[in-house]
C-alpha positions in Angstrom: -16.5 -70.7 -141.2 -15.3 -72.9 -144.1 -13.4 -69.4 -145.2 -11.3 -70.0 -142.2 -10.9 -73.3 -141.9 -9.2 -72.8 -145.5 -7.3 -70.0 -144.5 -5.6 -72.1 -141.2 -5.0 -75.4 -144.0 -3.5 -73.2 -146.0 -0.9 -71.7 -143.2 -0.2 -74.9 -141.9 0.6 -76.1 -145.8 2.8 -73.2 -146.3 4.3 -73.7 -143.2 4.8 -77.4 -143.9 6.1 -76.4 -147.7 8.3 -73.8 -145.8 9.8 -76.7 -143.0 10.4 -78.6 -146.1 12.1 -77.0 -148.3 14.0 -75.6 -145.8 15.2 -78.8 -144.9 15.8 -80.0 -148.4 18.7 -76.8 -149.0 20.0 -77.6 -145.5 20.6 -80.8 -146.1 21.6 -80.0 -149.9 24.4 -77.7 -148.5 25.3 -80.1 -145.9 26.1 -82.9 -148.5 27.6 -80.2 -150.5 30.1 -79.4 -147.5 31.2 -83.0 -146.6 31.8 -83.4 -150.1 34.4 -80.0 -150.5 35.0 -79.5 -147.0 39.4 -80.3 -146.7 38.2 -80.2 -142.8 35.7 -83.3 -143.1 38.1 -84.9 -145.0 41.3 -84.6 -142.7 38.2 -86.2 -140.3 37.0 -88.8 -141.9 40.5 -89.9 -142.6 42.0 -89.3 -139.1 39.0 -91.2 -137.4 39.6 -94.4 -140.3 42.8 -94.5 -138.6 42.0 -95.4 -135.0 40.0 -98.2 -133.4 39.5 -98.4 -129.6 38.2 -101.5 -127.4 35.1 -101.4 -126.6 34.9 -102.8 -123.2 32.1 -102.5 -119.7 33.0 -99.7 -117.7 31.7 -101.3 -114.7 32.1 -105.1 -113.3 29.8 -106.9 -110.7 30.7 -109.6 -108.3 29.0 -111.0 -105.5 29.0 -113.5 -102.2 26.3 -114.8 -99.8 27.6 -114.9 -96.7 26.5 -117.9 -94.4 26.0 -115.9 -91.5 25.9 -112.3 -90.2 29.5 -112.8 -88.4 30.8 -114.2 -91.9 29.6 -110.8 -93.3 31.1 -108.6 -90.9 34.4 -110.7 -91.3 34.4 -111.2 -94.8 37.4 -109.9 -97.0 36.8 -108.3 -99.7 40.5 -108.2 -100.9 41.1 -111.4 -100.2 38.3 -113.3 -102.3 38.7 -110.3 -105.1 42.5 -111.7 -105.3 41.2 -115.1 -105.3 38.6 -114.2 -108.2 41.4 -112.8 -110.3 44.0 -116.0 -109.7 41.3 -118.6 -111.0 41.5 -115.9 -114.7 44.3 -113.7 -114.7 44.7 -113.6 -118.5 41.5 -112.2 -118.6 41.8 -109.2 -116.0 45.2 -109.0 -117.4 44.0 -108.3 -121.0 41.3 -106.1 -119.8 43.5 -103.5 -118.1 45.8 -104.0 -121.1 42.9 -102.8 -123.4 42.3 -99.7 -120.9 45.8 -98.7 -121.0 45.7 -99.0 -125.0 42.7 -96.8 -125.2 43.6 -94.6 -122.6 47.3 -94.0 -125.1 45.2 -93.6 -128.2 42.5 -91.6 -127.1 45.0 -88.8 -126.0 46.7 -89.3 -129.0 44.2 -89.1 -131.2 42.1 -85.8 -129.5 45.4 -84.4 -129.4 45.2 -84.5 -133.0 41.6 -84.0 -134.1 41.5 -80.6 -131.6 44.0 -79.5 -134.0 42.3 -80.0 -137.5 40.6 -77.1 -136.4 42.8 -75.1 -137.9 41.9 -76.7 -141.6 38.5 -74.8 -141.5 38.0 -73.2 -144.9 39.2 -69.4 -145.3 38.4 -69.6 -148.8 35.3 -67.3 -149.6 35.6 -68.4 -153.2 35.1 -71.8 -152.7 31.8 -71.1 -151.1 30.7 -68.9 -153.9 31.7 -71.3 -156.8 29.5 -73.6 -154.7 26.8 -71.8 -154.3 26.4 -71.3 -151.2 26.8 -68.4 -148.5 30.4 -68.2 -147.0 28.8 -68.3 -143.2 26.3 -71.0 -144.3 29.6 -73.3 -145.4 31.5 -72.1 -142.0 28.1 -73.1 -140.0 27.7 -76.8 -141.7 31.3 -77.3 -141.5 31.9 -76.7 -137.3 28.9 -78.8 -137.1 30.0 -81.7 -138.8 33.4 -80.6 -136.6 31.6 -80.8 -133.4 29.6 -84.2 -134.6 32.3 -85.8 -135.9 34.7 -87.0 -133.2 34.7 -90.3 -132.1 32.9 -91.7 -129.1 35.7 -91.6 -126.2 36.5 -95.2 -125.6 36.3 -97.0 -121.8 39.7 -95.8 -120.2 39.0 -97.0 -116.5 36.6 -100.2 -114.8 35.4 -100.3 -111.8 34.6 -103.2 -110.1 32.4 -103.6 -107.3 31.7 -105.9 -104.9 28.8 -106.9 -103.3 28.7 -109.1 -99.9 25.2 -110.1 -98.2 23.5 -112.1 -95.8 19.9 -113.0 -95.5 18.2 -114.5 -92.2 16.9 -118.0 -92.4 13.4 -116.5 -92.2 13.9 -114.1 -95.0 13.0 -111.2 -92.4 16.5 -109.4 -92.4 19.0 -108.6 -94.7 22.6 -107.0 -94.8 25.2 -106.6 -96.7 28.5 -104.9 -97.3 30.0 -103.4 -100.5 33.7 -102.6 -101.8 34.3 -100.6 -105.1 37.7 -101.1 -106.4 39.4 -99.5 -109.5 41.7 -101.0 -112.2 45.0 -99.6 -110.0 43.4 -101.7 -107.7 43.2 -104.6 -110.0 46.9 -104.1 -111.4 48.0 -104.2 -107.7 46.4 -107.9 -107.2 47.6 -109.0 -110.6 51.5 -108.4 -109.4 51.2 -109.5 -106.1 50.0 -113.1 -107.3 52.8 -112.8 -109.9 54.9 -112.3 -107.4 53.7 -115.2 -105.1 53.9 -117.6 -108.0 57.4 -116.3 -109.0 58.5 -117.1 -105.4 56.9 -120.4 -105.0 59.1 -121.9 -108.2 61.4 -120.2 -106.8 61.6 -122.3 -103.4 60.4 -125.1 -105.7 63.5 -125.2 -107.5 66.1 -124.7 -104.6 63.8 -127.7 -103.8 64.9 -129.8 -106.7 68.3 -128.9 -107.0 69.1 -129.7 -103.0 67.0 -133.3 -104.4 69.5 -133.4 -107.3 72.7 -132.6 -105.1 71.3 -135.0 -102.6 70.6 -138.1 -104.9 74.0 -137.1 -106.7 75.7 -137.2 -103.1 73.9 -140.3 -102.6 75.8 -142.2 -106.3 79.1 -140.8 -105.6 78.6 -142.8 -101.9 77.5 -146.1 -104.0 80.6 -145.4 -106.1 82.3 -145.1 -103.4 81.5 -147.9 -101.6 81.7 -149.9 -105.0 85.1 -148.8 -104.9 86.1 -149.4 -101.9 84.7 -152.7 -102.1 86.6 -153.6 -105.3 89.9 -152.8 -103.9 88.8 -154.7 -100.4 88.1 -157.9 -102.5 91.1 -156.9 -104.3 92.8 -157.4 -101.5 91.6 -160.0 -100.0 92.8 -161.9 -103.4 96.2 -160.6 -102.9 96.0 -162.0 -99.2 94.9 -165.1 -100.3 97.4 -165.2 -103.1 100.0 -164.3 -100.4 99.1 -166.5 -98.1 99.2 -169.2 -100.8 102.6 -169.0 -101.8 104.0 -168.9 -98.1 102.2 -172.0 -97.9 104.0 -172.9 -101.1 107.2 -172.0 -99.8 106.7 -173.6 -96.2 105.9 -176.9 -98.2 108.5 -176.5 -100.7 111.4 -175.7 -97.7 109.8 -178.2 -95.1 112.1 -180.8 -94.7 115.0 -179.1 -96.0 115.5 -175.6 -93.7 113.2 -176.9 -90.9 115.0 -180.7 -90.9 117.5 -183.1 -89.2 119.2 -183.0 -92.8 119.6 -179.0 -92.1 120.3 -179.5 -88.1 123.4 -181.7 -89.4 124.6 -179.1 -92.2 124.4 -176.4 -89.4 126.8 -178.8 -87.7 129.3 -178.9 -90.5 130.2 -174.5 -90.8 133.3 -176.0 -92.7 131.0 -177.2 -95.8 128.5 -174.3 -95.8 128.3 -170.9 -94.6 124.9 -170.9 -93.0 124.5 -167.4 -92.5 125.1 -166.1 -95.9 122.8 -169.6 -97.1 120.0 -168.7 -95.2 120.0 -164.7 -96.5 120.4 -166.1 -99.9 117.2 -168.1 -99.4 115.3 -165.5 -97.2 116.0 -163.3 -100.9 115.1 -166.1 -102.9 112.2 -166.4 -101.3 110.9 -162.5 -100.9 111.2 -163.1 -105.0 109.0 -165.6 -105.3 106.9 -163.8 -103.0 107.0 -160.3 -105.1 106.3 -162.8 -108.1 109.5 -162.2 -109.8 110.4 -165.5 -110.4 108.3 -169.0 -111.3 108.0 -172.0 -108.5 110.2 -174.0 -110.7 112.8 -171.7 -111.0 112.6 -170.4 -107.2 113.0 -174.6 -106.8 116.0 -174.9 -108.9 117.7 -172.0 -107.5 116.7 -173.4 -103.7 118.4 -176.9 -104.7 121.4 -175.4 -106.0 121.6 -172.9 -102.6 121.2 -176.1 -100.5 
């Protein structure tokens, strides 16, 4: 009995010895391999050279619904729009960060498929290394096969989850609405679009406010003007009106008097039509402001 018992120790010791050192060359040649292998290397240095966003691949959003009609009438694409105008940079940058992993993920499995063609041909290698020429091939297309980077998040979707629950707690319903990141791009440009539209009308608003308060000077302007040249006037009126005054005080008693009654009598002495032109002229320069009072009075005298 002990004879066996000692027999089955020492088969699961050599078995154990076996496991062990079989892992100890395995792993010997697999260091061995990432060390020489030119195909690891063009890996390790292609996958130093890109970094992708790591980002959810899925995005939750929820509503209770108030009542059972609210449920059955409740749009979905209208409160997912509303979600996504309270945070647009955000949404924004997240389909941003899909479309740059989706462009460098191509790019760079378009590039590690074809490092592939860097696995070793060289038989000598192997031998100077001490190790089988299949046994190198083998560790080398599995660190190949382990080696790729993890694909990055290239598309989100978003779902959306409406529900109602009776006031008793005995019933329950809801409504759901899955949408993708096209989806999301779509809301994003038509609140763009709103926006751009509303300062658009926003500013046909204030320049019609501009052109109406500037319509609104030029008619104070205008007015200011027009009142100018009405006092303007009325100064040249008065100023008018002052000298004929003038003149009908300066010429009463002379034109208007017995004195001139009696020369009109004498048309021997003085020519009374040529007199009275003389002074009619004499007087329209005084008027025009051509001549002084004194010397419209001097020339008056010397006419009478």
């Amino acid at each position: 009995m002990e004879t066996q018992h000692i027999i089955i120790l020492s088969i699961v010791v050599s078995v154990i010895l076996a496991l062990v050192i079989y892992l100890t060359i395995h792993y010997h040649n697999r260091k061995i391999v990432q060390t020489h292998s030119r195909l690891y290397m063009q890996i390790k240095q292609l996958n130093l050279q890109y970094g992708f966003h790591q980002l959810c691949s899925e995005l939750y959003f929820s509503d209770q619904c108030k009542s059972k009609r609210g449920l059955e009438s409740f749009d979905f694409d209208k409160n997912m729009q509303l979600i996504i105008e309270k945070n647009i940079p955000y949404y924004q940058s997240l389909l941003d960060k899909i479309d740059t992993n989706r462009v460098l993920w191509t790019e760079y499995a378009d590039k590690y498929y074809a490092l592939e063609n860097y696995t070793s041909k060289d038989e000598l290698l192997a031998i100077k290394l001490k190790i089988p020429y299949n046994i190198f091939l083998r560790h080398e297309k599995a660190l190949y096969s382990k080696s790729m980077l993890t694909a990055p998040t290239r598309s989100i979707s978003f779902h959306y989850h409406a529900s109602y629950t009776s006031p008793a707690g005995r019933n329950s319903y809801s409504r759901d609405k899955n949408y993708s990141n096209v989806d999301i791009k779509r809301f994003i440009n038509k609140i763009i679009n709103q926006r751009a539209e509303q300062l658009r009308r926003e500013e046909e608003r204030r320049k019609k406010e501009i052109e109406r308060e500037e319509t609104r000077r030029q008619k104070i302007a205008t007015a200011k003007q027009n009142e100018k040249k009405q006092k303007e006037l009325l100064q040249r009126e008065e100023s008018l009106s002052q000298r004929e005054k003038e003149f009908q005080d300066a010429t009463k008693g002379h034109i208007y008097s017995a004195q001139y009654t009696f020369i009109v009598e004498r048309p021997a002495e003085i020519d009374t039509a040529s007199t009275w032109v003389k002074l009619r002229r004499l007087k329209q320069l005084y008027d025009n402001g051509e001549i002084t009072y004194a010397e419209y009075e001097n020339r008056r005298k010397e006419l009478l």
